[in-house]
C-alpha positions as a Python dict, from the first residue, in 0.01 Angstrom:
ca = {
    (1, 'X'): (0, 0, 0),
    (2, 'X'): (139, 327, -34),
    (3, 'X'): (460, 308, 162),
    (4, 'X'): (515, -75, -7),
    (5, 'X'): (474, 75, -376),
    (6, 'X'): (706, 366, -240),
    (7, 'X'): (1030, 80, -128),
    (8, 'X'): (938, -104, -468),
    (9, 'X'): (1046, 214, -628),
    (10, 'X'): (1302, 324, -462),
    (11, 'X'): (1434, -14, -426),
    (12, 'X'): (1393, -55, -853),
    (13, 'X'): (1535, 289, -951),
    (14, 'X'): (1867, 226, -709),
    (15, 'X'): (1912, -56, -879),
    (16, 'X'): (1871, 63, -1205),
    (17, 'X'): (2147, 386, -1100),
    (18, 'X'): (2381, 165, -971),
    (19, 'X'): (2406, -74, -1229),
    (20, 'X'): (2405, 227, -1483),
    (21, 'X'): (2705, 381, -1275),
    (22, 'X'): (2888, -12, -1286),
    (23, 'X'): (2793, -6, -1664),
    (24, 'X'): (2940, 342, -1725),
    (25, 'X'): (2622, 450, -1919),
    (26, 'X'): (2616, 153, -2138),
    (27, 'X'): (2284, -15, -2020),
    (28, 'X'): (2001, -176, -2169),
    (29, 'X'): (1658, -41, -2252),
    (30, 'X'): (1463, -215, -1990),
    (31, 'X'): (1646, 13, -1731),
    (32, 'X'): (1468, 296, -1891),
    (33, 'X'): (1130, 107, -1923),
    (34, 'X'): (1182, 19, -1533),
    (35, 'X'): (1263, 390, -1461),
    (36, 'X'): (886, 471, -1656),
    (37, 'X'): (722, 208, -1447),
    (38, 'X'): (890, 307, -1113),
    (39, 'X'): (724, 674, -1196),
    (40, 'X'): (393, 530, -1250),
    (41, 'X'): (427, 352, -906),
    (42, 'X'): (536, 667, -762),
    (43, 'X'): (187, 873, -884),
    (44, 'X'): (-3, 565, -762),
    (45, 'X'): (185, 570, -406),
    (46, 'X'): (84, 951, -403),
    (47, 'X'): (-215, 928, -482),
    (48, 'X'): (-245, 639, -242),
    (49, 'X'): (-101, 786, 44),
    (50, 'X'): (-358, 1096, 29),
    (51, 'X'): (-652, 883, -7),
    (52, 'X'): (-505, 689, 315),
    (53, 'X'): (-428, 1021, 511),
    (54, 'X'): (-793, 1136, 447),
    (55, 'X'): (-974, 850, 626),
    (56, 'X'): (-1026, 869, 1023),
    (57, 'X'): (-930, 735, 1316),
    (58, 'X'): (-656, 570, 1161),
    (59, 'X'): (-282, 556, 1188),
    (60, 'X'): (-120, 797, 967),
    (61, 'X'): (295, 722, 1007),
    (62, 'X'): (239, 458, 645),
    (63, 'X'): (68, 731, 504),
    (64, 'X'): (298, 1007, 549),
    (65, 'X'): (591, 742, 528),
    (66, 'X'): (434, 630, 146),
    (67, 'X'): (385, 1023, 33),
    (68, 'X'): (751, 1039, 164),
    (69, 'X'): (901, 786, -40),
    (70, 'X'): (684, 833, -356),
    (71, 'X'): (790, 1229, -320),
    (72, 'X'): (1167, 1074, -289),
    (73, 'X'): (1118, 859, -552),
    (74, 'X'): (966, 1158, -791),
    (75, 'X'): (1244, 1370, -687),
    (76, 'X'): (1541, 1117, -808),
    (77, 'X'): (1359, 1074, -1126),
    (78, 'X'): (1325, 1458, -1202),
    (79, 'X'): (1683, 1513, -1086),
    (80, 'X'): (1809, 1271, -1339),
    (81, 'X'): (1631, 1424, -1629),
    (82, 'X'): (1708, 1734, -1547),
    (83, 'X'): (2066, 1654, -1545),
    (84, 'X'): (2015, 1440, -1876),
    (85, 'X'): (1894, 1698, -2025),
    (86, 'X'): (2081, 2064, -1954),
    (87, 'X'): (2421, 1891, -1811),
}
């Protein structure tokens, strides 16, 4: 569940970039509101992925792969406000 909430994200926020990039900055509030919900998925992947890594005797490449993505996906976000913000 963790790796599929981590490609919904990332999936959702390139979407959102490139059709802000297409849009030149003029785009609609519900890219915004998707950008929210895609960090809420993110947390939830995390938090996901951990409990998943924790269990044994399983396999742990979805695990890690889900932390990965979610991290990824947490990383865009915070790159964008950053920029947003002091650029």
């Amino acid at each position: 569940m963790s790796t599929i909430l981590g490609v919904i994200s990332l999936i959702t926020l390139a979407y959102a970039i490139i059709m802000s990039y297409l849009k030149a900055g003029n785009i609609p509030r519900q890219y915004g509101a998707a950008a929210m919900l895609v960090m809420v998925f993110a947390f939830v992947g995390i938090c996901l992925g951990v409990i998943s890594k924790t269990e044994k005797d399983k396999f742990y490449f979805f695990a890690y792969l889900g932390i990965t993505l979610n991290v990824l996906v947490l990383v865009v976000i915070s790159v964008i406000l950053y920029a947003g913000a002091y650029l």
